[in-house]
C-alpha positions as CSV (number, residue, x, y, z in Angstrom):
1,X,1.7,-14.2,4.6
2,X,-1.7,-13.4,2.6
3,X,-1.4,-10.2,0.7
4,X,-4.1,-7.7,-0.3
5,X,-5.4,-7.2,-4.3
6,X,-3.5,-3.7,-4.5
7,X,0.2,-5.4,-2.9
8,X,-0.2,-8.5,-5.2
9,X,-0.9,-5.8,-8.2
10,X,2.4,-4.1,-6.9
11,X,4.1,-7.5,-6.6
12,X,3.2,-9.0,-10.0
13,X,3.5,-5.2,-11.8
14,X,7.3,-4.5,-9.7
15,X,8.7,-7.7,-9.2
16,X,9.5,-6.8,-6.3
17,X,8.0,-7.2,-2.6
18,X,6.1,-3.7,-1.4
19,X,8.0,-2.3,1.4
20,X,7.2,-2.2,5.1
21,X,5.5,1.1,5.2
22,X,3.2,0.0,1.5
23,X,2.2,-3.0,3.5
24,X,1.1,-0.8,6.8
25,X,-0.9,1.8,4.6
26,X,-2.2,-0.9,2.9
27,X,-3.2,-2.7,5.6
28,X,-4.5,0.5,7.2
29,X,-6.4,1.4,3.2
30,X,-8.6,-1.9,3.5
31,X,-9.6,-1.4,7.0
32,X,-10.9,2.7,5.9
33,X,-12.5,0.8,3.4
34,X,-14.2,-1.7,5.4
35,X,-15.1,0.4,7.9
36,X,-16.3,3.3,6.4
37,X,-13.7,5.5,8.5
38,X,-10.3,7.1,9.0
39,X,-10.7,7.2,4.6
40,X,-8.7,10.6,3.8
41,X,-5.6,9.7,6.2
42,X,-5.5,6.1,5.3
43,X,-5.5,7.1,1.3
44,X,-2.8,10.1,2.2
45,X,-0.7,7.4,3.8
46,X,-1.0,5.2,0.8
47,X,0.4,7.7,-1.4
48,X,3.0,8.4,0.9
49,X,4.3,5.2,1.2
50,X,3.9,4.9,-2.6
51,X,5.9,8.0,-3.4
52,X,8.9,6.5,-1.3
53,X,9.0,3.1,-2.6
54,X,9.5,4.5,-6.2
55,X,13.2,5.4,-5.6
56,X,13.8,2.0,-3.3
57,X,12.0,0.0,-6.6
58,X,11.8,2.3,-9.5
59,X,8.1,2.8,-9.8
């Protein structure tokens, strides 16, 4: 499994593996990016799926 630069920052930062829902938005954040669209909802969903993991890891 080949993780992007933002998980391996949240691996190396946390210690812990990003959850399900991190690795879909950020999955879903590099393709906005590569593509040009789709930006505002993939970013939203990031920070969604950031906000949840902080109680599952402690952010």
């Amino acid at each position: 499994m080949t993780y992007s630069d933002q998980e391996a920052a949240t691996i190396m930062m946390s210690g812990e593996q990003p959850s399900h829902l991190q690795r879909k938005a950020s999955q879903a954040q590099a393709k906005a990016d590569q593509s040009g669209s789709g930006k505002a909802a993939a970013s939203k969903a990031q920070s969604e799926a950031d906000r949840a993991a902080v109680p599952k890891h402690g952010l």
